[in-house]
LONUMAR-162474 format. One line per field, with one value per residue (C-alpha): residue number from 1; chain; x, y, z. Coordinates in steps of 0.25 Angstrom, whole numbers, plus 2048, in hexadecimal, padded with zeros to 3 digits. Layout:
N
seq = [NUM | ...]
mol = [A | ...]
xx = [X | ...]
yy = [Y | ...]
zz = [Z | ...]
! end
This chain:
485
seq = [1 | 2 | 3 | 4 | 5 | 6 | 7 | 8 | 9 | 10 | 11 | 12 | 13 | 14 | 15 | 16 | 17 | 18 | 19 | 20 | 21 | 22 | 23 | 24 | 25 | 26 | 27 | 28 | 29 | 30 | 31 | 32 | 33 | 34 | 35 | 36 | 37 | 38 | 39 | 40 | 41 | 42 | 43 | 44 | 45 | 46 | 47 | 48 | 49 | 50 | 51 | 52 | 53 | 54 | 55 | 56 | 57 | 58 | 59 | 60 | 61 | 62 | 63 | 64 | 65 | 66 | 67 | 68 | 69 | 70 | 71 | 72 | 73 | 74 | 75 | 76 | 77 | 78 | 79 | 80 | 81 | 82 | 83 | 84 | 85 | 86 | 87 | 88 | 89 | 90 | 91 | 92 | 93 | 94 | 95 | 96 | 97 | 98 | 99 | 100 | 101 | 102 | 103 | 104 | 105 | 106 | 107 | 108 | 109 | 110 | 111 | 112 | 113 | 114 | 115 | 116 | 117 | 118 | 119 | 120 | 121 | 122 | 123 | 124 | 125 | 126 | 127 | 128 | 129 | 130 | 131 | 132 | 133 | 134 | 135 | 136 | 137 | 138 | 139 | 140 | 141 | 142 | 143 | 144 | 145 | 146 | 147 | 148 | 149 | 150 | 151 | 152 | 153 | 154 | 155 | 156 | 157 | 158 | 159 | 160 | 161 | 162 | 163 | 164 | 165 | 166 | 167 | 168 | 169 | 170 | 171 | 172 | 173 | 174 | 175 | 176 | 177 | 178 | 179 | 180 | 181 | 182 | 183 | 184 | 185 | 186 | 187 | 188 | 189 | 190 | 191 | 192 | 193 | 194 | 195 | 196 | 197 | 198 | 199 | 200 | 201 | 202 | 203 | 204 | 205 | 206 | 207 | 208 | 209 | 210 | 211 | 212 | 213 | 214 | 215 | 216 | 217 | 218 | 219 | 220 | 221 | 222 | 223 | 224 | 225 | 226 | 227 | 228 | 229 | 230 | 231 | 232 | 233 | 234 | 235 | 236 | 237 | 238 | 239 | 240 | 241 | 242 | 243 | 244 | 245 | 246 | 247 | 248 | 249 | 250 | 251 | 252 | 253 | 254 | 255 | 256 | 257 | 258 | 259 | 260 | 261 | 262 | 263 | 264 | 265 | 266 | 267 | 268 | 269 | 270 | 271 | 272 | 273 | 274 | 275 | 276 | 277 | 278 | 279 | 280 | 281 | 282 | 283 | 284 | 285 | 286 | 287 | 288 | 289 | 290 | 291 | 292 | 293 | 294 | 295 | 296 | 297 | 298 | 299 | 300 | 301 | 302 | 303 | 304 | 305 | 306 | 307 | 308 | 309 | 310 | 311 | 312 | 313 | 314 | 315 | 316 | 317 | 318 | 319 | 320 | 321 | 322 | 323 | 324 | 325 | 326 | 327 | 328 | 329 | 330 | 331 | 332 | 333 | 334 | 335 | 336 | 337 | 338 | 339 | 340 | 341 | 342 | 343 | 344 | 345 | 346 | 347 | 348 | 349 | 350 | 351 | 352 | 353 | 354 | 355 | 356 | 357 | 358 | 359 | 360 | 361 | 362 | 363 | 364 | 365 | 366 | 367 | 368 | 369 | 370 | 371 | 372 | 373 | 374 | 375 | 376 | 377 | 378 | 379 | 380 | 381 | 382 | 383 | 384 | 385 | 386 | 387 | 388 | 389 | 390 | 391 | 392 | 393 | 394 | 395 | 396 | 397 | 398 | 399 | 400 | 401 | 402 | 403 | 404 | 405 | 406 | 407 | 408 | 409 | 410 | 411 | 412 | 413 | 414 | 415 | 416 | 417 | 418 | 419 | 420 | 421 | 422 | 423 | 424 | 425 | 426 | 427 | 428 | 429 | 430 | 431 | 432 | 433 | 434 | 435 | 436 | 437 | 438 | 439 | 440 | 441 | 442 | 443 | 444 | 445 | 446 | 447 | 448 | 449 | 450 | 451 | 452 | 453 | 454 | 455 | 456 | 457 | 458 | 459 | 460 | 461 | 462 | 463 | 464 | 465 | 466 | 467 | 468 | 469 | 470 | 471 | 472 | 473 | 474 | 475 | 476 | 477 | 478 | 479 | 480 | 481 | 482 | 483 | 484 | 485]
mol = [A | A | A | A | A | A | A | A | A | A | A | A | A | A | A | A | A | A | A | A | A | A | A | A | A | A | A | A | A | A | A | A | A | A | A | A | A | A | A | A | A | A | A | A | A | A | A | A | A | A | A | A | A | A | A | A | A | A | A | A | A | A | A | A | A | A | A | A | A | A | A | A | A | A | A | A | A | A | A | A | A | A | A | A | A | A | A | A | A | A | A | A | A | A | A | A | A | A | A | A | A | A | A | A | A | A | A | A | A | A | A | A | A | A | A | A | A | A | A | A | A | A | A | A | A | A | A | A | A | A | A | A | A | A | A | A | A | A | A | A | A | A | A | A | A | A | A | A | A | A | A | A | A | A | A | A | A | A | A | A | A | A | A | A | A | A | A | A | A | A | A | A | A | A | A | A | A | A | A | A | A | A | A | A | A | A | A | A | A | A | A | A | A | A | A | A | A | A | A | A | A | A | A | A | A | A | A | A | A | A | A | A | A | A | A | A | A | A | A | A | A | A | A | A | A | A | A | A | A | A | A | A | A | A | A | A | A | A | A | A | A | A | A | A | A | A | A | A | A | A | A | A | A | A | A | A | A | A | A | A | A | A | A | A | A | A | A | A | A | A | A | A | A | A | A | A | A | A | A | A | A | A | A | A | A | A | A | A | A | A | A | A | A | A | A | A | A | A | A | A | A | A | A | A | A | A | A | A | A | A | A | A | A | A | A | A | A | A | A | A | A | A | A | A | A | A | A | A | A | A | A | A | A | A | A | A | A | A | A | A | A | A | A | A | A | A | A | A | A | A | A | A | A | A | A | A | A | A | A | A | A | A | A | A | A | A | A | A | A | A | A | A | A | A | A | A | A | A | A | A | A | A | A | A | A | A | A | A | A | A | A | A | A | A | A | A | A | A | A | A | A | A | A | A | A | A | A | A | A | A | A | A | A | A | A | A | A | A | A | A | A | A | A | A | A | A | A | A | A | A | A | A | A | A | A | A | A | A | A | A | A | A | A | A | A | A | A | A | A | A | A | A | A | A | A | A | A | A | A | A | A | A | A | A | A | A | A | A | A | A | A | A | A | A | A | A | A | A | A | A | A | A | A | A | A]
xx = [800 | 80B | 811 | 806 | 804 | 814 | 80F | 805 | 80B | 816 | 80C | 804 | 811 | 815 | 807 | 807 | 816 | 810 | 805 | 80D | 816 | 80B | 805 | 812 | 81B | 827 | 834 | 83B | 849 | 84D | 849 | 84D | 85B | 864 | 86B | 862 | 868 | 85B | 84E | 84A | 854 | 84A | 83D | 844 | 846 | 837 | 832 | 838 | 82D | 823 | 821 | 811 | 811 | 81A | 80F | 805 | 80B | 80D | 7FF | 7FC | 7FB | 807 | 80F | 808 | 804 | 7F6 | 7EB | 7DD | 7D6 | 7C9 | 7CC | 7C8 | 7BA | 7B7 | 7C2 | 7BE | 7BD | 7CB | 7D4 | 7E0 | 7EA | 7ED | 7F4 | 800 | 809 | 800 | 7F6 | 7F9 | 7F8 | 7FB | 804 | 813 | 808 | 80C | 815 | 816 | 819 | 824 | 82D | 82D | 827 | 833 | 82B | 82B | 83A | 836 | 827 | 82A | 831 | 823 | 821 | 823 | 82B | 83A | 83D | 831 | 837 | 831 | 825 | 82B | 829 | 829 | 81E | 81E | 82B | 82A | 839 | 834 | 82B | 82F | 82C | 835 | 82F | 820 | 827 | 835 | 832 | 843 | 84E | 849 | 844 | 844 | 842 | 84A | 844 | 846 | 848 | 83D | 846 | 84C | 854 | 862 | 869 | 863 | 868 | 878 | 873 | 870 | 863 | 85B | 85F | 859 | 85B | 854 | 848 | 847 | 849 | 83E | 833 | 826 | 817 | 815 | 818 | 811 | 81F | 821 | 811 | 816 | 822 | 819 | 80D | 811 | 81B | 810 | 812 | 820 | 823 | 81D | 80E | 80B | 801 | 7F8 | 7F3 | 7F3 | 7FF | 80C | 81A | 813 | 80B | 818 | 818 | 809 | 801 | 7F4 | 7ED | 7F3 | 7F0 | 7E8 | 7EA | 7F9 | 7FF | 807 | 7FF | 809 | 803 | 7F6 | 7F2 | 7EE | 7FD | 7F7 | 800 | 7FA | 7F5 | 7EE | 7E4 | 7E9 | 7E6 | 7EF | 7ED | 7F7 | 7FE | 7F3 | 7EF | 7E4 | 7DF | 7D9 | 7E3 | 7DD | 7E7 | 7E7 | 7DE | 7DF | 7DB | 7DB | 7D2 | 7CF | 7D1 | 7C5 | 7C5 | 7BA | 7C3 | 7C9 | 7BD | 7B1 | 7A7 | 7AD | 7B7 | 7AD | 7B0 | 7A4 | 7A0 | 7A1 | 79D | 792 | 790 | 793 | 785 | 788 | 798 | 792 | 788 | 796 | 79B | 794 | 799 | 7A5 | 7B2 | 7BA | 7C6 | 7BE | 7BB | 7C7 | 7D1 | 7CE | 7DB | 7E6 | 7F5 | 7F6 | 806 | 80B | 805 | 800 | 801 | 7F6 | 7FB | 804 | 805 | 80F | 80C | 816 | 822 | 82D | 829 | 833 | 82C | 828 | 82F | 837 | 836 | 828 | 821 | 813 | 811 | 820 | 81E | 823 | 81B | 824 | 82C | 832 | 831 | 822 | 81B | 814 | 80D | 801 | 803 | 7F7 | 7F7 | 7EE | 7E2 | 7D3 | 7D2 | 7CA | 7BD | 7B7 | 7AD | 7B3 | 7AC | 7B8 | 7BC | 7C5 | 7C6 | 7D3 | 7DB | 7E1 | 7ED | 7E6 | 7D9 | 7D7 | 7D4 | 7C8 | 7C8 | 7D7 | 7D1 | 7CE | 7D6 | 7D6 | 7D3 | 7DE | 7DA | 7CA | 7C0 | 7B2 | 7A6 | 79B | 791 | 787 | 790 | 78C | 799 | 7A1 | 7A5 | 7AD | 7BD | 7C9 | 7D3 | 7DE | 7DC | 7E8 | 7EA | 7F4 | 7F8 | 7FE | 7FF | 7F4 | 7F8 | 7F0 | 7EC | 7E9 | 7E3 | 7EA | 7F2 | 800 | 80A | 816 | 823 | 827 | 833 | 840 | 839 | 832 | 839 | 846 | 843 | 834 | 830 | 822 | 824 | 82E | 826 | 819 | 821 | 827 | 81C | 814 | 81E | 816 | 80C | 803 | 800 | 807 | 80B | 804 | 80E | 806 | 801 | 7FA | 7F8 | 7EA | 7E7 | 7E5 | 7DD | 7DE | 7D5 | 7DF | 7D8 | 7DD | 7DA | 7E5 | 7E9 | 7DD | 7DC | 7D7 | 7C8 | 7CA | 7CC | 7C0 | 7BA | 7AE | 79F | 7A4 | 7B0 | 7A9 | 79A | 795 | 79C | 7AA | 7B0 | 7B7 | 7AD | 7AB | 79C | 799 | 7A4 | 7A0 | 792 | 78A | 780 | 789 | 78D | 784 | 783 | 77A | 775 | 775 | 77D | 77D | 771 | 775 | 769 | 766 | 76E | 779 | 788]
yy = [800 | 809 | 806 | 809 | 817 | 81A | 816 | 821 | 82B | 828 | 82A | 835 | 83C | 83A | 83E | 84C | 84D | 84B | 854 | 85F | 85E | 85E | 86C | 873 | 86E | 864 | 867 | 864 | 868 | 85B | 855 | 85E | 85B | 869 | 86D | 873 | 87B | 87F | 87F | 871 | 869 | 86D | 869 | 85C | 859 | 85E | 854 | 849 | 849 | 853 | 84F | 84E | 85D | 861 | 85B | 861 | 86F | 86D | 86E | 879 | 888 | 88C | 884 | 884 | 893 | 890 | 888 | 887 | 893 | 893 | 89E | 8A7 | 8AB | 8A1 | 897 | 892 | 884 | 888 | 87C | 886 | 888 | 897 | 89E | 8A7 | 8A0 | 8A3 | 8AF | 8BD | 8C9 | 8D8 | 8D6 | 8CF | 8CB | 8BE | 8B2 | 8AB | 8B9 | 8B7 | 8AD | 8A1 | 8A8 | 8AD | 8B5 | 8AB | 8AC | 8B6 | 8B3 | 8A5 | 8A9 | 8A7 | 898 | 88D | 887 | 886 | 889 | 88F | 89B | 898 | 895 | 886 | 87E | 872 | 870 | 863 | 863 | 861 | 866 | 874 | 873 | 880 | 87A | 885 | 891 | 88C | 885 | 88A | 891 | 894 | 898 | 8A3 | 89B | 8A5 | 8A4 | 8AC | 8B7 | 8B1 | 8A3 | 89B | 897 | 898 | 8A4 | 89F | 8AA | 8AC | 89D | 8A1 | 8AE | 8A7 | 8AE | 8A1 | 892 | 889 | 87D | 885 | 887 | 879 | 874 | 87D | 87A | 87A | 880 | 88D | 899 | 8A7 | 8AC | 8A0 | 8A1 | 8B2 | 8AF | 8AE | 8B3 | 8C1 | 8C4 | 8C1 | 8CC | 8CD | 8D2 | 8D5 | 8D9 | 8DB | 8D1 | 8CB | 8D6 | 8D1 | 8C7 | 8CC | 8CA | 8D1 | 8C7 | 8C0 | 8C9 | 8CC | 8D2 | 8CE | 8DB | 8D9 | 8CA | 8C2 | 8B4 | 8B5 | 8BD | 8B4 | 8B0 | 8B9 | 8C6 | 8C0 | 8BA | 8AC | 8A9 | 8A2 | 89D | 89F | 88F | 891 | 896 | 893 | 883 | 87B | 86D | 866 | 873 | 879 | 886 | 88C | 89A | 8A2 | 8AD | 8B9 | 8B9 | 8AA | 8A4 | 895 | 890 | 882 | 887 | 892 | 899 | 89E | 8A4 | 89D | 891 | 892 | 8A0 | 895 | 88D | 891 | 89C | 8A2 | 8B1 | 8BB | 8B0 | 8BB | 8C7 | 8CE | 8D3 | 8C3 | 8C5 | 8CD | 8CB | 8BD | 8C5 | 8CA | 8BF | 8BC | 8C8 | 8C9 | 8C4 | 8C1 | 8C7 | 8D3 | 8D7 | 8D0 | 8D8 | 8E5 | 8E9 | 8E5 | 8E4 | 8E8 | 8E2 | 8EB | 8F1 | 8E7 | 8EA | 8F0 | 8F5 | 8F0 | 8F9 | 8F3 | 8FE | 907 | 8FD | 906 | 912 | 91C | 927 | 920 | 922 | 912 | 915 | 91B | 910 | 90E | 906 | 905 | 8FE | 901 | 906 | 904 | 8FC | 8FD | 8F0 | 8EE | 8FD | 902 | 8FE | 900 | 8FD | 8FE | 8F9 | 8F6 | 8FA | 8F5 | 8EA | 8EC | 8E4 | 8DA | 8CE | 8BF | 8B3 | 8A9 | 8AD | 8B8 | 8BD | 8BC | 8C3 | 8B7 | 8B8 | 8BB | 8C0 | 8CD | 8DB | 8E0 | 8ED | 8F3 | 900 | 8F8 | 8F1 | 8E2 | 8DB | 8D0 | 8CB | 8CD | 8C5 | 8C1 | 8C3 | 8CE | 8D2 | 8C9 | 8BD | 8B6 | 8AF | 8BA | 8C3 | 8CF | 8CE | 8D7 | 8D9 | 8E1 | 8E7 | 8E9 | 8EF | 8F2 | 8F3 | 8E7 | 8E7 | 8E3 | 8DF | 8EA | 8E1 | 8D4 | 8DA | 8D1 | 8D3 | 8D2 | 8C9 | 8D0 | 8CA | 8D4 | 8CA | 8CA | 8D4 | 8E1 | 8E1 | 8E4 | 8EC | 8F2 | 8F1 | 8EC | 8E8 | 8DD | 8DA | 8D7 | 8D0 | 8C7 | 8C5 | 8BE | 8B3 | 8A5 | 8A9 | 8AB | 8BB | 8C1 | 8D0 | 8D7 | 8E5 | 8ED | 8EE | 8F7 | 8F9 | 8F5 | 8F6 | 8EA | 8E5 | 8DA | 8D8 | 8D0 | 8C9 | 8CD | 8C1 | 8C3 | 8CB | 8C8 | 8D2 | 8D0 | 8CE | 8DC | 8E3 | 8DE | 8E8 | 8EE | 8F3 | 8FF | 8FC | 8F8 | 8FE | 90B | 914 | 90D | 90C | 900 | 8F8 | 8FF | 8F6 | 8FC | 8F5 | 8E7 | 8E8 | 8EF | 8FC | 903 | 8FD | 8F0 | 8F5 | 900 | 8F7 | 8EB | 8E1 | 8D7 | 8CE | 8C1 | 8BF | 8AF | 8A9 | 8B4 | 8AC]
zz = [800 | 804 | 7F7 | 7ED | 7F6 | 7F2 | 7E4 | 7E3 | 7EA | 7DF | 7D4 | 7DB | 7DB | 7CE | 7C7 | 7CF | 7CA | 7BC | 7BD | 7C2 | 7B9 | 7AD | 7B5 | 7B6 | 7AA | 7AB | 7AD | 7A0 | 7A7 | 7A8 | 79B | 792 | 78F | 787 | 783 | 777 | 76A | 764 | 768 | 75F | 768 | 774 | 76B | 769 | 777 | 77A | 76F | 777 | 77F | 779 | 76C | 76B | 771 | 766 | 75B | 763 | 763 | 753 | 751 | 759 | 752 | 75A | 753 | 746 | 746 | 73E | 740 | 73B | 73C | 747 | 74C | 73E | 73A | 72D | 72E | 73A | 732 | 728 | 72A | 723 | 72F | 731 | 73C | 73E | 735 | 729 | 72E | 72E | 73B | 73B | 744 | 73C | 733 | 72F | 733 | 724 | 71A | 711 | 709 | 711 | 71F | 721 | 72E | 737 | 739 | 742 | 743 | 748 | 755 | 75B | 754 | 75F | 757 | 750 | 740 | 73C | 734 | 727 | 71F | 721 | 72C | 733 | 73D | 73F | 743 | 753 | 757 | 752 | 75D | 765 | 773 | 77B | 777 | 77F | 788 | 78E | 79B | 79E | 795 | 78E | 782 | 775 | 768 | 75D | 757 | 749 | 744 | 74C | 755 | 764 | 768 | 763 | 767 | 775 | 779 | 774 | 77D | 78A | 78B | 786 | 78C | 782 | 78D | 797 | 78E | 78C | 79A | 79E | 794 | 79B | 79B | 793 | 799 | 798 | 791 | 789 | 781 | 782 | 779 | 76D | 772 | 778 | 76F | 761 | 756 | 759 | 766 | 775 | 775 | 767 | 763 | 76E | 777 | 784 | 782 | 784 | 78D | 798 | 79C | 7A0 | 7AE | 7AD | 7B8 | 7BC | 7B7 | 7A8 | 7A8 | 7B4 | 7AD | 7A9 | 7B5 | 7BF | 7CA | 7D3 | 7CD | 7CE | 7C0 | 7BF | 7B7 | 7AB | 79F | 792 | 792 | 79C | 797 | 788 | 78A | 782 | 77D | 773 | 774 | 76B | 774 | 777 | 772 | 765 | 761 | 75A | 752 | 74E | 745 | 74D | 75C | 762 | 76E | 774 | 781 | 788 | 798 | 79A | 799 | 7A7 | 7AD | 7AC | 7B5 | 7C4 | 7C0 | 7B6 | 7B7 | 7BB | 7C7 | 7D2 | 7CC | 7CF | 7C0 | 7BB | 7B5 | 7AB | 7A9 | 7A5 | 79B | 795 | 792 | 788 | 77F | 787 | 787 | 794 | 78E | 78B | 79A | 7A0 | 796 | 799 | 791 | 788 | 789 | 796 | 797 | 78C | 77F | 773 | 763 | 75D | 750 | 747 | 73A | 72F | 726 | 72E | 72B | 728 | 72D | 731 | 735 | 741 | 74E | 752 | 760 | 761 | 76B | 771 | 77F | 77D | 771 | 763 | 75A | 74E | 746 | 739 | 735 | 73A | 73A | 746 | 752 | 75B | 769 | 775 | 785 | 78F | 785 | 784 | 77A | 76E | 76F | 764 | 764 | 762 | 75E | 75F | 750 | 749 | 73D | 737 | 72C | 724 | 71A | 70C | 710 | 708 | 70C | 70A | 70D | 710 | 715 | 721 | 72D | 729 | 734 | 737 | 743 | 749 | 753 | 74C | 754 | 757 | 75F | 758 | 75B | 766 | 766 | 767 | 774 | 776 | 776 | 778 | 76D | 76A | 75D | 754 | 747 | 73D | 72E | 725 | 716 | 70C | 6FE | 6F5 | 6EB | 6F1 | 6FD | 708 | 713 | 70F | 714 | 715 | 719 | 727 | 72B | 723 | 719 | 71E | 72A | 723 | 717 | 71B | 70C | 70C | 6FD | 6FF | 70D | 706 | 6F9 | 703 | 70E | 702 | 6FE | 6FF | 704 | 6F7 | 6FC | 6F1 | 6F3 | 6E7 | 6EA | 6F0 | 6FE | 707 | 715 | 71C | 72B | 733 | 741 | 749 | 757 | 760 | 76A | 77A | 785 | 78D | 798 | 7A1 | 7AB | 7BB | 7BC | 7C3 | 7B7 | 7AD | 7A5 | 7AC | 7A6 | 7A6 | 79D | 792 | 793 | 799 | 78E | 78F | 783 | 784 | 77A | 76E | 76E | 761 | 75B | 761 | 75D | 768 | 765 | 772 | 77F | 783 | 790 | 78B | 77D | 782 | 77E | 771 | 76D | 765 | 75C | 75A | 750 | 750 | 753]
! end
């Protein structure tokens, strides 16, 4: 009897062992064998053990950068994969311009992956699998600014140790999903509003979810609330045409942690709801860190009546090689309904009027949708180049072309190489839009908006724009009609 209790406190012991160890990582350090020369030598190792991970990862959209897509109004059903490797922005535009993609060179420094520098590229080949740049939480893992691959000259510096890196792999960290994510357009705060290196040291009045819990924020990490199975994560990106699954508060504020439980207006906070997006009282303003990008105008590239050092939130505001920008902080967002679906600007669409912003990037829905609920976006416009005779945007080659001789001619000559976009010779400028959508940066319960915020003659809402005769606390608020979606 004795015996068989020494049995099962063995076991007992050795399943809480392993469940901790599932909870909070496993130490690598004594597995991983170095020394390493290049990052492939480290995904070798890694596939020793973790080869069905790195066939899961393969399939996912960060590593394939398209998928199928869901997420655009009328190709919900396309089964053509689109994403950033073959779709165009207003911010570096495209990813894939030029004779054999020569952009992603540069571009492909955010790829999870080694080698991909061409229109060519193995993705089936797992020991491109670029484990270290989710997983490394020590050593200073970098990649190079050029050449998808690591930080070469940072290792023969002493500022990165390769080994470390590898030792140390474990769960995702804020600054490992921030690598990529904060730093999108090409440097800190320019894309995502909401989603930049200062949510590295965040408080809990700029972020409730992602401050640490010694300031007072619940200290989530980005898969916490972006579930991941397979490796395929969670969330539907504005600016991406696919998702796998969404992300919705509901998923962890439901049943007994439903909000509104306690307060003495739950009645009609719940009334709200149903037109109202949590993020729409909950973030009462936008990058509350440091200032987001909300202009990008390439028709000022080469410009040199414009003063280098002029800034804005101490931002730039120009650039010879990419024109001028527009900077704002700590600003309301700009309010829109949202059904689920965007509309999407795709490479070739044509312009139909150039006297208008062409909208790249916009949420579908109305007040007539009873789908659809008000969000908070960031809206961003700029100018890009339209062919004058074929009415499309153009696809100008900004890596290796106009960045060194600013000659939009030869940019827009080779930005159309294979791609079956021929440059005709003559361009114009046309203005663009993009509504980007802003969930993070949850603030405290605390500081929700109030009635008086939005109704009562605030001008937060602009409630004609959304639909409403005037404010719906004085006209009532919207009445679906049977049959309407």
């Amino acid at each position: 009897m004795k015996g068989m209790k020494a049995v099962m406190a063995v076991l007992t012991a050795a399943l809480v062992l392993v469940a901790f160890q599932a909870f909070a990582g496993v130490d690598h350090s004594d597995f991983v064998k170095g020394p390493f020369k290049e990052g492939r030598d480290v995904t070798k190792q890694c596939l020793e053990c973790h080869e069905k991970q790195a066939t899961d990862f393969m399939k996912t959209t960060h590593w394939n950068w398209k998928g199928t897509p869901n997420h655009v109004k009328g190709m919900e059903k396309s089964t053509k994969e689109v994403g950033k490797f073959n779709m165009i922005n207003s911010f570096c535009t495209t990813v894939f311009n030029g004779k054999d993609a020569k952009p992603m060179e540069s571009c492909g420094k955010c790829h999870a992956g080694y080698g991909w520098t061409g229109a060519k590229f193995d993705h089936k080949d797992k020991t491109r699998v670029d484990c270290l740049v989710c997983h490394a939480t020590q050593g200073n893992y970098e990649r190079a600014a050029v050449g998808c691959d690591i930080n070469m000259d940072a290792i023969k510096k002493g500022s990165m140790d390769l080994d470390k890196a590898a030792k140390s792999v474990g769960k995702p960290t804020l600054q490992n999903c921030g690598y990529c994510h904060f730093y999108g357009g090409g440097a800190d705060a320019v894309k995502s509003p909401g989603l930049d290196s200062t949510l590295l040291t965040a408080s809990k009045d700029q972020d409730v979810h992602m401050a640490s819990k010694a300031k007072g924020g619940a200290g989530l990490l980005c898969q916490d609330c972006h579930k991941t199975k397979d490796h395929k994560i969670a969330g539907a990106s504005s600016m991406m045409a696919h998702y796998d699954s969404r992300v919705n508060c509901a998923d962890c504020h439901s049943g007994a942690k439903a909000p509104h439980q306690r307060s003495k207006n739950k009645a009609i906070l719940e009334k709200h709801t149903a037109s109202v997006a949590c993020q729409t009282c909950h973030i009462p303003t936008i990058s509350r860190g440091q200032a987001t990008k909300v202009g990008w105008f390439w028709s000022d590239v080469g410009r040199k009546d414009i003063d280098p050092d002029a800034e804005q939130f101490d931002k730039e505001i120009f650039q010879k090689k990419k024109g001028t920008f527009k900077w704002n902080m700590n600003y309301v967002p700009t309010y829109a309904w949202y059904n689920g679906q965007m509309e999407r600007y795709m490479v070739g669409d044509k312009v139909k009027d150039p006297s208008k912003p062409v909208v790249m990037i916009k949420p579908v829905g109305s007040i007539n949708d009873k789908t659809a609920k008000i969000y908070p976006y960031k809206f961003y416009e700029g100018s890009q180049p339209m062919d004058a005779k074929f009415k499309y945007l153009n696809t100008f080659q900004q890596y290796k072309s106009l960045w060194d001789h600013y000659d939009w001619d030869k940019a827009l000559k080779d930005g159309g190489q294979d791609l079956g976009l021929p440059y005709s010779g003559k361009f114009q400028f046309v203005k663009t839009v993009a509504w980007l959508a802003a969930p993070h940066e949850v603030a405290p319960k605390e500081q929700a908006l109030q009635c008086g915020e939005c109704h009562m003659g605030a001008k937060r809402m602009d409630w004609k724009a959304l639909g409403y005769k005037g404010d719906p606390m004085q006209v009532g608020g919207r009445v679906i009609k049977a049959g309407k979606k």
